[in-house]
C-alpha positions as CSV (number, residue, x, y, z in Angstrom):
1,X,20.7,-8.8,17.9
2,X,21.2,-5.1,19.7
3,X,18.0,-3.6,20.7
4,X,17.9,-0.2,18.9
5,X,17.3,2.5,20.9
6,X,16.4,6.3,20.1
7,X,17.2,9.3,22.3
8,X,15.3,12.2,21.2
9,X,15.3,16.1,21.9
10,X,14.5,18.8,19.9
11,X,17.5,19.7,18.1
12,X,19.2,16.1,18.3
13,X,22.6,17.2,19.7
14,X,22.1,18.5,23.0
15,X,19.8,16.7,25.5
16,X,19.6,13.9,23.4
17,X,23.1,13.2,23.2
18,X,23.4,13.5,26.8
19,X,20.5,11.0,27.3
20,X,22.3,8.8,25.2
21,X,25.5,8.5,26.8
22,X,23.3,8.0,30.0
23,X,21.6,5.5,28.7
24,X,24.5,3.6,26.9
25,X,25.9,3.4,30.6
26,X,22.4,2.1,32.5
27,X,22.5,-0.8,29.3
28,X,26.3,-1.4,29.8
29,X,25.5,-1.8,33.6
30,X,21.8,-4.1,32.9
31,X,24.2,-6.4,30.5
32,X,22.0,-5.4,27.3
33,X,23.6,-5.3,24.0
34,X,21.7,-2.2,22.3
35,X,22.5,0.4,19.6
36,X,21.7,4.0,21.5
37,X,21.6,6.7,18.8
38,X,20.8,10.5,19.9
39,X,18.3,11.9,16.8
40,X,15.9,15.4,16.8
41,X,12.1,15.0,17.2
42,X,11.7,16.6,13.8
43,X,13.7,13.1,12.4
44,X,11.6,10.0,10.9
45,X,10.6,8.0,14.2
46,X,9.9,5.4,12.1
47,X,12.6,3.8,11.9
48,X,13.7,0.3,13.5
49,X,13.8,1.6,16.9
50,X,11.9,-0.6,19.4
51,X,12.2,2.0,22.2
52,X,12.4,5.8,22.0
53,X,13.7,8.0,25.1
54,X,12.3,11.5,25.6
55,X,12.0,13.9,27.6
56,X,8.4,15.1,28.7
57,X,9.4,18.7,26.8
58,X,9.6,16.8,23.8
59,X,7.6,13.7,23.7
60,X,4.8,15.3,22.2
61,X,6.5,15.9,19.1
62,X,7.1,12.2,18.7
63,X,4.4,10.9,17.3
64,X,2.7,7.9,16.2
65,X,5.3,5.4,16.9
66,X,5.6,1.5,16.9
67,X,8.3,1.7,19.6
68,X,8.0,2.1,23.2
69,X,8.1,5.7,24.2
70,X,9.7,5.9,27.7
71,X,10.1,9.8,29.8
72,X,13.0,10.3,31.5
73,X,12.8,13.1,33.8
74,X,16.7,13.9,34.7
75,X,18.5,13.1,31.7
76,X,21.7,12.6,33.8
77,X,20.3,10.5,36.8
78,X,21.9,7.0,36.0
79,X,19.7,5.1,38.5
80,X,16.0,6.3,36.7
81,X,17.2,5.2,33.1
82,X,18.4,2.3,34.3
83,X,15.3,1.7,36.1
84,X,12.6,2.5,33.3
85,X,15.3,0.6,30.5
86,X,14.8,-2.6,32.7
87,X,11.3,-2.3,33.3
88,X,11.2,-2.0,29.2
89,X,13.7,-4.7,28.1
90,X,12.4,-7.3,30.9
């Protein structure tokens, strides 16, 4: 089963999709089969996401959350989301 991940920013379609395009690459390059959607921080959290990716400008606005809430601090740096995705999925 995919891991479902969320990439969050505060509109959903700018920062977010780029975090999720990042992030699709780091999981095709760790081996892990995940679902990587790009969503805003006003959207339900709540969903079946067992990991959230954020910026620290937005992940304040998260929430209470049952998934783990991971920072990324350069949204295009391949290297620290593949990093922090493997610490996360180990």
């Amino acid at each position: 089963m995919a891991v479902q991940i969320l990439t969050v920013c505060g509109a959903g379609i700018g920062t977010s999709e780029i975090l999720r395009v990042t992030a699709q690459r780091a999981l095709q390059r760790l081996g892990i089969d995940a679902q990587v959607t790009a969503t805003d921080a006003e959207h339900d959290l709540a969903e079946d996401a067992q990991v959230i990716l954020a910026t620290s400008e937005t992940v304040a606005a998260i929430g209470r959350t049952y998934a783990q809430v991971i920072v990324i601090e350069h949204i295009l740096d391949l290297e620290e989301v593949e990093a922090k995705l493997a610490d996360a999925l180990d």
